[in-house]
C-alpha positions in Angstrom: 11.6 -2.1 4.1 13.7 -4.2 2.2 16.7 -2.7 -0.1 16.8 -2.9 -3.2 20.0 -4.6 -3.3 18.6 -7.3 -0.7 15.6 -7.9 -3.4 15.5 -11.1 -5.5 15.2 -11.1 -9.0 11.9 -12.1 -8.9 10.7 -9.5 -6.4 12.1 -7.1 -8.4 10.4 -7.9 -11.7 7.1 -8.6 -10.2 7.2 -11.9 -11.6 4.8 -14.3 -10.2 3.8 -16.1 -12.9 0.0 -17.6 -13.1 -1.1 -21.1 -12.4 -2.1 -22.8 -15.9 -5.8 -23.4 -14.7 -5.9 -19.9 -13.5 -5.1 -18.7 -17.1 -7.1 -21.5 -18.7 -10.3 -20.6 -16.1 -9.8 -16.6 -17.1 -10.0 -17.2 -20.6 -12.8 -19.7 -20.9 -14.8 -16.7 -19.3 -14.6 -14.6 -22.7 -13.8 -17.6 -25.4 -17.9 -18.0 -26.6 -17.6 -14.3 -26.9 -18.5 -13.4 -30.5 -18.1 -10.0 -30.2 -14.3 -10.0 -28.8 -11.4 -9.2 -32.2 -8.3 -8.0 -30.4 -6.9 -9.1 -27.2 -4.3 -7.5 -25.1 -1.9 -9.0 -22.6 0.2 -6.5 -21.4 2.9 -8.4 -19.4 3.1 -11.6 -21.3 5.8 -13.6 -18.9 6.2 -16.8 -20.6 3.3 -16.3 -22.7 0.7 -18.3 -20.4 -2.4 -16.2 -21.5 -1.8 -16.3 -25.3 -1.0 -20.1 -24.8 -4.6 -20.5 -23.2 -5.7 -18.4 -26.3 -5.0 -20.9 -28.8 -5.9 -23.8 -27.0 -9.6 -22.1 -26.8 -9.0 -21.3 -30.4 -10.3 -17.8 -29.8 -7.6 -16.9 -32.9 -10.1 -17.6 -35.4 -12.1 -15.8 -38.1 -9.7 -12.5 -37.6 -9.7 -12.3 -34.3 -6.1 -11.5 -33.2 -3.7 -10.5 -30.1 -1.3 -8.2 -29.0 1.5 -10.3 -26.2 3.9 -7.4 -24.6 7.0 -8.5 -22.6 9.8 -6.6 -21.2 12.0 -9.5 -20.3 14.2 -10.7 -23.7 14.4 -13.9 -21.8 10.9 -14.4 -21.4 10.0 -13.1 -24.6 12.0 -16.1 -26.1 10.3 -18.6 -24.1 6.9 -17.3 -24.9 7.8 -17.3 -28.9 9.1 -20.9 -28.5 5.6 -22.0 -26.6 3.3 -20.1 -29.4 5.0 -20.7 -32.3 4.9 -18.8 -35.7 1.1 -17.6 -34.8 0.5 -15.2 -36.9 -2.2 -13.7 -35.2 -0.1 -13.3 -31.8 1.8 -10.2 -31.9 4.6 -10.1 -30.0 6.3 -7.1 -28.3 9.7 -7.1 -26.2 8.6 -3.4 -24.7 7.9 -2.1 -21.9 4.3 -1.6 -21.9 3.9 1.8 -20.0 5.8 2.5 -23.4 3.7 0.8 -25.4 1.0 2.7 -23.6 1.9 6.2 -24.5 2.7 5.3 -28.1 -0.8 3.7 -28.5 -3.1 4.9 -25.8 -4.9 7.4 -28.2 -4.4 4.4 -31.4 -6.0 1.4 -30.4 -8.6 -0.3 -28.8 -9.1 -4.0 -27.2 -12.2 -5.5 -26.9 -10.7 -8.0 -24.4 -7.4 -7.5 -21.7 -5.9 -10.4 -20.2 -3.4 -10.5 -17.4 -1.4 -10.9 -14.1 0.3 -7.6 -14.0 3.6 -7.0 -12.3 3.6 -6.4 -8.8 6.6 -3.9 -8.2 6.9 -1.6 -5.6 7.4 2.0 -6.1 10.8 2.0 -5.4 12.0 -0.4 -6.8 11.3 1.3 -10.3 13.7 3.1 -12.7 12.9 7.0 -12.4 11.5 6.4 -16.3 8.9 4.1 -15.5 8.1 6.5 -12.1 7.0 9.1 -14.1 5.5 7.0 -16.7 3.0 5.6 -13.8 2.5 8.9 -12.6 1.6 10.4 -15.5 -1.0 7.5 -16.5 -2.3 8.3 -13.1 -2.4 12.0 -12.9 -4.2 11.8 -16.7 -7.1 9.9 -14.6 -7.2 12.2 -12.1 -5.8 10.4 -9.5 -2.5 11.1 -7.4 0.6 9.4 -7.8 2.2 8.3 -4.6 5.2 6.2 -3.4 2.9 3.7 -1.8 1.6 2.9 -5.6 2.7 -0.9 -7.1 3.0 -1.1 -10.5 -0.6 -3.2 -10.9 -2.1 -0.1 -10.2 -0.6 1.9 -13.4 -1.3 -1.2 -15.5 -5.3 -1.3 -14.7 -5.4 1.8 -15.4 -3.8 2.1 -18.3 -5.7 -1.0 -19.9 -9.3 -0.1 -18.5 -8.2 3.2 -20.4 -7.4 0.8 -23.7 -10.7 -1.0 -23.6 -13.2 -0.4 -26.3 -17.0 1.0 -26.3 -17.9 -2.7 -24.8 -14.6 -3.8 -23.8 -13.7 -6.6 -21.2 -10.7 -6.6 -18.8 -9.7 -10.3 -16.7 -6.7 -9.3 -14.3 -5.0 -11.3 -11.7 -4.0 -8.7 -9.1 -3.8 -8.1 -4.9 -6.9 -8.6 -2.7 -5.6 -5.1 -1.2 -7.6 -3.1 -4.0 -10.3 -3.7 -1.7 -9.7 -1.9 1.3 -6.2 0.2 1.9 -6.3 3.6 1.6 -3.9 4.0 -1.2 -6.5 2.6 -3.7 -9.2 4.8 -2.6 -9.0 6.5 -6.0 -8.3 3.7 -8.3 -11.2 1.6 -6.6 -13.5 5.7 -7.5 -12.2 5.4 -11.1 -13.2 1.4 -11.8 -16.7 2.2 -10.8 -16.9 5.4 -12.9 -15.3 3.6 -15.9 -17.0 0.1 -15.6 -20.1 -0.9 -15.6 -20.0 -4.1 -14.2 -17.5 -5.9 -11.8 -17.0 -9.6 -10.4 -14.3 -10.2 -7.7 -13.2 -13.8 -7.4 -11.9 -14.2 -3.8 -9.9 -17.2 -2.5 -9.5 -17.9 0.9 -6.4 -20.0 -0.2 -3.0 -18.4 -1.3 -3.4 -18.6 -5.3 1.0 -18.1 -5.0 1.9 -20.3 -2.3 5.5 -18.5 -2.4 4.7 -15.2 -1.3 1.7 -14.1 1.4 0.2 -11.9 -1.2 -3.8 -12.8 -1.3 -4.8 -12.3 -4.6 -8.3 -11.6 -6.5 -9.9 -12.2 -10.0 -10.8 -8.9 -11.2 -13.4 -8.7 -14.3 -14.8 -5.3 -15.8 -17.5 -4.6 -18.0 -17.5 -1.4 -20.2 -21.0 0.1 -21.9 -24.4 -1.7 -21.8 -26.4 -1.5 -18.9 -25.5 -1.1 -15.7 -25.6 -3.5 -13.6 -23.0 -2.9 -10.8 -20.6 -5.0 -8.7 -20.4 -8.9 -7.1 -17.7 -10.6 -5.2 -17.9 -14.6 -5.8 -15.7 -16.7 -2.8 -13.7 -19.5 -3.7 -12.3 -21.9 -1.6 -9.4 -22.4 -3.8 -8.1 -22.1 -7.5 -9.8 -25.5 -7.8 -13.0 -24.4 -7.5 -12.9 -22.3 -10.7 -13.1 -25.6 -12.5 -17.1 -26.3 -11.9 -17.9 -22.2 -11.7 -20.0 -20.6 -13.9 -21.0 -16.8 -13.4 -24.5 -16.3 -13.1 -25.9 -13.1 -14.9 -27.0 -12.1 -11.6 -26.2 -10.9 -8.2 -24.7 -7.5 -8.7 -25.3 -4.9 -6.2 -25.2 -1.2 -7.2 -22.1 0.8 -6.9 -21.8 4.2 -5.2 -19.7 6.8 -7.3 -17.7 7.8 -3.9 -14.4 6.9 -2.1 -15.6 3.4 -0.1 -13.6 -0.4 0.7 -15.3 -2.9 -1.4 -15.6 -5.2 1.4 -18.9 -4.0 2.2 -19.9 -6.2 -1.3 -19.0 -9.5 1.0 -22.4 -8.3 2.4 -26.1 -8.6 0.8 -28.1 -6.2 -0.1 -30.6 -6.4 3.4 -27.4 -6.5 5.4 -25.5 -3.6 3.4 -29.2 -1.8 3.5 -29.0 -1.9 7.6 -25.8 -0.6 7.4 -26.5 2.4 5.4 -29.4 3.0 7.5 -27.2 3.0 10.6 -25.0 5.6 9.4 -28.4 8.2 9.2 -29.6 7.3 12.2 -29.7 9.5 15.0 -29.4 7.1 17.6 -25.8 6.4 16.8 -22.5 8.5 16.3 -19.1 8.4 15.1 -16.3 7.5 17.2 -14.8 10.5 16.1 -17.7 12.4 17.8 -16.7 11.4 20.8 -13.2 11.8 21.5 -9.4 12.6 19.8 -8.1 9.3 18.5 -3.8 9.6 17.8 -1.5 6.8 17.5 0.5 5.5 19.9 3.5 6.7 21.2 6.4 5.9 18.2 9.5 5.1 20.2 11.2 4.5 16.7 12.6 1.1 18.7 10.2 -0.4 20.9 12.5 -3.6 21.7 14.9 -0.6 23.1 12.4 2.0 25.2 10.0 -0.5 26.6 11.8 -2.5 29.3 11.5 -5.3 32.2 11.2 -5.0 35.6 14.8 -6.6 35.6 16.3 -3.7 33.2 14.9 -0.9 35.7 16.5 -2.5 38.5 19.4 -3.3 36.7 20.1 0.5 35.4 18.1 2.1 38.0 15.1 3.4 35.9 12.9 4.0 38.7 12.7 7.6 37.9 12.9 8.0 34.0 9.8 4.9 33.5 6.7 5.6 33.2 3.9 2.4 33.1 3.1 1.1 29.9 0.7 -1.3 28.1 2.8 -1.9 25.1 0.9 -5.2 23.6 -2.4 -6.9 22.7 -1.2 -9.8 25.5 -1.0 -6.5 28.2 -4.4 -6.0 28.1 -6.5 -8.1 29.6 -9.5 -6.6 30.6 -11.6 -3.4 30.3 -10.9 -1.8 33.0 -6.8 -1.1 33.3 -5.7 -1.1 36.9 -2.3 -0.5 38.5 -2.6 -4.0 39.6 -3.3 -5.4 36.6 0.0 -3.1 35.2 1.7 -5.0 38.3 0.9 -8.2 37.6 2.1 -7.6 33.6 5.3 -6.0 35.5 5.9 -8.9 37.6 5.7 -11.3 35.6 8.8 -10.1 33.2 6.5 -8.1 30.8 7.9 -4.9 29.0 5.5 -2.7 31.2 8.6 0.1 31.5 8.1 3.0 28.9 11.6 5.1 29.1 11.0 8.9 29.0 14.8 10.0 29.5 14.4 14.0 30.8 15.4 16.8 28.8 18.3 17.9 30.6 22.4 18.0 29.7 23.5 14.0 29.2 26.1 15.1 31.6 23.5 15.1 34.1 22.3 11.9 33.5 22.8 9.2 36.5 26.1 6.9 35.8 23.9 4.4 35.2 21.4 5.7 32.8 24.8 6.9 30.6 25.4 3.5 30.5 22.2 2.6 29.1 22.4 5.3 26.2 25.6 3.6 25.5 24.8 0.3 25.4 22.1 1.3 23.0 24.5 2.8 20.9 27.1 -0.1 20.9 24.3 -2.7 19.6 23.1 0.0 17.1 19.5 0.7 18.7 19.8 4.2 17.6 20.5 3.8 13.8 17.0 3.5 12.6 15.3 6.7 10.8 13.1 7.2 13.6 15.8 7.7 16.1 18.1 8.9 13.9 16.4 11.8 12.8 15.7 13.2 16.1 18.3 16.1 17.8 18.6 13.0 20.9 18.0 9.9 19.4 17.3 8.4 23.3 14.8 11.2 24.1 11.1 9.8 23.2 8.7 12.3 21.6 4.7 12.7 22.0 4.3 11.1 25.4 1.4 11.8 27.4 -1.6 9.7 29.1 -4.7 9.1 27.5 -8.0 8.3 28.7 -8.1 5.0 26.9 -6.4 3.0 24.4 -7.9 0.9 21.3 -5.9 -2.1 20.4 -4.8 -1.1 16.8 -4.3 -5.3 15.3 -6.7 -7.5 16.9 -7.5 -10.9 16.1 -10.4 -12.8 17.7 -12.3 -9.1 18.4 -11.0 -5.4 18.8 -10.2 -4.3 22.7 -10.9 -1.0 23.8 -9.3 -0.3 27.5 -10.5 2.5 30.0 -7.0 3.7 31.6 -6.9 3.6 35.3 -3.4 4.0 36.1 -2.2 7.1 34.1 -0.4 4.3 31.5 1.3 5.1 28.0 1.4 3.0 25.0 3.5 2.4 22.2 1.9 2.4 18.2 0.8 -0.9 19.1 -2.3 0.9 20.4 -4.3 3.9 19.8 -4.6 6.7 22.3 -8.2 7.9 22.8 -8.5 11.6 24.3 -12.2 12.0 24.8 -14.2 15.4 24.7 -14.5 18.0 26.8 -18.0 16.7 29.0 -17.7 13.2 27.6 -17.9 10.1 30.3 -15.4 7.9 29.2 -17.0 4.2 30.7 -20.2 5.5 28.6 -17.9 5.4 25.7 -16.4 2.4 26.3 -19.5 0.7 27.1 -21.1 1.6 24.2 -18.4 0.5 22.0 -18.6 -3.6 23.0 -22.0 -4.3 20.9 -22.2 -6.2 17.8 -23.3 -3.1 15.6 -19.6 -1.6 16.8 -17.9 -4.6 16.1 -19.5 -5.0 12.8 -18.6 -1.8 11.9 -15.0 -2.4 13.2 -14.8 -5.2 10.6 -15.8 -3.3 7.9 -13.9 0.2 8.8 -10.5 -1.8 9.0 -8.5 -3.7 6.6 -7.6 -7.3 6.8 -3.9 -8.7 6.3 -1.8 -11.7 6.2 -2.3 -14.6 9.2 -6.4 -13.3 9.4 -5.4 -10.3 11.8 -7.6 -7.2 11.1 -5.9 -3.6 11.4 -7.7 -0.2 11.9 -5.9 3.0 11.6 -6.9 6.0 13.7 -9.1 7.5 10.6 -10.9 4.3 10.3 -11.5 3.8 13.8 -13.2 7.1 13.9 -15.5 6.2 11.1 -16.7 3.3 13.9 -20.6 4.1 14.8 -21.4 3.6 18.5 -25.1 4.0 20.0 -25.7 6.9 21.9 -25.8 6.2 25.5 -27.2 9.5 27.2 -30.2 8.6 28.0 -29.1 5.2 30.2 -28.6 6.4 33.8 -24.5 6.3 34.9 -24.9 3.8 37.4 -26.5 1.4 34.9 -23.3 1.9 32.7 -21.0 1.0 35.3 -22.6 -1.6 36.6 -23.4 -3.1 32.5 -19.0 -2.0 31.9 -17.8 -4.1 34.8 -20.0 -7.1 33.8 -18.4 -6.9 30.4 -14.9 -6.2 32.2 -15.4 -9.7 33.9 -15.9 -11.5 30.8 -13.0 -10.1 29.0 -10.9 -10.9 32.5 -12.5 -14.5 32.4 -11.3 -15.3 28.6 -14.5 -15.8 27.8 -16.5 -15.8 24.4 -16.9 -11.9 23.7 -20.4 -12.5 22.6 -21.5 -13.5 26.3 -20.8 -9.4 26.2 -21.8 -8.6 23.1 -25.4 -10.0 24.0 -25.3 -8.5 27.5 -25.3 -5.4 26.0 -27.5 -5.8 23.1 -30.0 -6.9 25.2 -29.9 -4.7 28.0 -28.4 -1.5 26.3 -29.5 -1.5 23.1 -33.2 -3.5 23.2 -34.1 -2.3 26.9 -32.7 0.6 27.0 -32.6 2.4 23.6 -35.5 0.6 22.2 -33.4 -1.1 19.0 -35.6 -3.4 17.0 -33.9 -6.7 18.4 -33.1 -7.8 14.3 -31.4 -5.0 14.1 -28.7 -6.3 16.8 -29.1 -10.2 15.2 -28.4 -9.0 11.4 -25.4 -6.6 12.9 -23.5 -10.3 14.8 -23.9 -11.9 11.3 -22.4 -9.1 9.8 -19.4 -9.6 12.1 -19.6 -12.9 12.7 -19.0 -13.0 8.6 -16.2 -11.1 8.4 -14.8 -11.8 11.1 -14.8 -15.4 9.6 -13.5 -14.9 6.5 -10.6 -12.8 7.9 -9.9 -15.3 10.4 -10.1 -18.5 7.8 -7.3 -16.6 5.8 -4.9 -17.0 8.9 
């Protein structure tokens, strides 16, 4: 986390300011709009919203604005660049003050704006609870994970009027992190209509922050939600928004990245869900993250550091990265090899016994951890002996928790550990882990993978233990044992090759799924596009 004190200026403020034809694009959307009288921008900057106003002389015949701006500095610039306008109000206010002054006032029949992106923290305790309180008024939690854009969408979607309209430059995140669960529950509730402009490009070169183009819709009919994808913020130059292509939104906590798909392909995968033939991963086995060493650089050691402090005792073997795991099957040989060839493959589980009866050697280890400072962060800090690791024990299998090309999911032969670099898997009571496993590599799975996890900076896709359990595998019970092991070390092979994944994905598709379960063979073809999509369009943002 970065301190406050370590912050910038312009982290702190939020401040990243928008690109002219950005601005210029958002407000030709709305300037042909007759029925549009008042227009809000709620966190002016240097006044490029208002500017782009003018220009579109959208001023006219009574129509007038309302600029707010918390910066004096930046409040100067903006009067300077719009001039005596009298039809631009100006405001050097905060505007979660402005809010609670006016919230019950006024209304906006349009809402421009790139809304601060602050972090929770770095507020003043005033505008804390002000956030919270817009929230908690929407019925929806305040939390520390919160930024700043959140309160402000609120807020203004609350402003709108009858048939208001709402153009907001804010984080791609709102589609899929937990955090926004709610906020993403009160858009759809409150709008009636909703286009996403995607980029595959960074919009603000200077900070890896993808961002979106969000436009809402209150009253008239309702017509639902799109997502458009842009190359780049040059593209918004020849777009024009169709009337169509809105799918309808579901009134219930969901990602939006589902709206990448089409309707056919977002059809299959509501069909999916009902179907008996398949179940959760959740159904199937205990998923817990891995082991949190609070200082993995520290716990997980060479070959060379055991010999050197004579570990041999307090190690236990460990696949500790994506690079680790290199196959489906995890041997003790293939720990070896990782071991031998200078890999972290050494997870240190000190005993719990007096330190005074701790080898010389080990004593010397603890200390050299102290000297450097290895035990000073919260995780080990908190604990009653920061060099005593809590949680360990061996799991059947592990799930690789950021994956890039395609998820891995390990079968543990060699009573490993992990760190939170992987997920532990502890399956049922009576379930046959290779059956598991097996049923997992398929392109429905992987599909569902994509769309279950979130996507973040340099195209690499993360799924936390509550998302992987939401991943829906086909039911293998009816396909004889031997033909799973014989299918699981097929797909082993491949993985242990390096080759393409979908040489596995279409062994088992076509021999699992089609032969053995009967699957309509579309089914398994519209399911690979689904991934193949999104696995695209994460990986083009790397």
């Amino acid at each position: 986390m970065i301190l406050k004190e370590d912050s910038t200026k312009q982290k702190l403020r939020g401040a990243y300011y928008t690109p002219v034809r950005v601005a210029e694009k958002m407000v030709e959307f709305f300037q042909n709009d007759a029925s549009i009288r008042t227009i809000l921008e709620p966190s002016c900057g240097n006044g490029v919203f208002a500017e782009m106003v003018l220009k579109k002389q959208m001023l006219q015949h009574g129509c007038r604005m309302t600029a707010i701006e918390i910066e004096a500095l930046e409040v100067r610039k903006a009067a300077e660049k719009l001039g005596a306008c009298a039809d631009i109000q100006l405001l050097a206010m905060d505007f979660f003050e402005y809010y609670q002054q006016q919230k019950d006032k006024v209304r906006f029949d349009l809402i421009l704006g790139n809304p601060p992106y602050i972090r929770y923290q770095y507020l003043e305790e005033r505008q804390r609870a002000e956030m919270s309180q817009i929230l908690t008024e929407h019925g929806m939690k305040a939390n520390k994970l919160i930024n700043t854009w959140v309160g402000f969408l609120v807020a203004c979607v609350h402003l709108l009027g009858e048939t208001g309209k709402i153009a907001f430059v804010i984080p791609a995140e709102i589609l899929q992190v937990a955090y926004a669960e709610e906020l993403r529950l009160f858009l759809t509730k409150n709008l009636t209509a909703i286009t996403l402009l995607t980029f595959e490009e960074l919009v603000f070169p200077d900070i890896e922050q993808e961002i979106i183009i969000f436009i809402g819709e209150k009253g008239g009919r309702q017509r639902g939600m799109r997502i458009v994808e842009l190359q780049s913020p040059q593209d918004l130059d020849t777009l024009q928004l169709p009337e169509d292509g809105f799918q309808n939104l579901n009134h219930v906590h969901e990602k939006w990245t589902k709206y990448f798909m089409n309707r056919e392909e977002n059809s299959l995968i509501a069909q999916i869900r009902t179907d008996s033939r398949f179940q959760k991963m959740s159904d199937t086995a205990l998923i817990n993250i891995g082991i949190t060493t609070g200082n993995n650089k520290y716990f997980s050691v060479t070959q060379k550091a055991v010999r050197e402090y004579e570990l041999y005792d307090v190690v236990r073997p460990l696949i500790g990265r994506s690079s680790h795991a290199g196959s489906v099957y995890f041997y003790k040989e293939d720990w070896s090899v990782n071991a031998e060839n200078g890999k972290a493959a050494y997870l240190i589980d000190f005993p719990d016994v007096p330190l005074e009866a701790y080898p010389k050697k080990h004593r010397s280890y603890i200390k050299k951890g102290e000297k450097n400072k290895e035990h000073a962060g919260y995780k080990c800090r908190i604990r009653e002996r920061w060099y005593r690791v809590p949680s360990i024990w061996v799991p059947d299998a592990f799930f690789l928790r950021r994956n890039n090309l395609y998820p891995k999911f390990v079968l543990n032969c060699c009573e490993a550990v992990s760190t939170d670099t992987m997920h532990r898997i502890q399956f049922y009571e009576g379930v046959e882990p290779e059956r598991i496993v097996l049923s997992y590599y398929n392109s429905i799975s992987f599909a569902f993978t994509e769309l279950c996890g979130r996507s973040y900076g340099g195209g690499v896709l993360e799924i936390l233990p509550g998302e992987l359990g939401n991943v829906v595998l086909p039911v293998l019970d009816a396909i004889p044992i031997e033909t799973i092991r014989t299918t699981l070390h097929q797909v082993d092979e491949i993985v242990r090759q390096k080759a393409e994944i979908e040489k596995a994905l279409d062994l088992v598709d076509t021999q699992i799924l089609v032969k053995g379960l009967g699957l309509d063979a579309d089914i398994c073809i519209t399911a690979r596009n689904i991934w193949k999509k999104m696995q695209l369009r994460r990986l083009r943002r790397g």
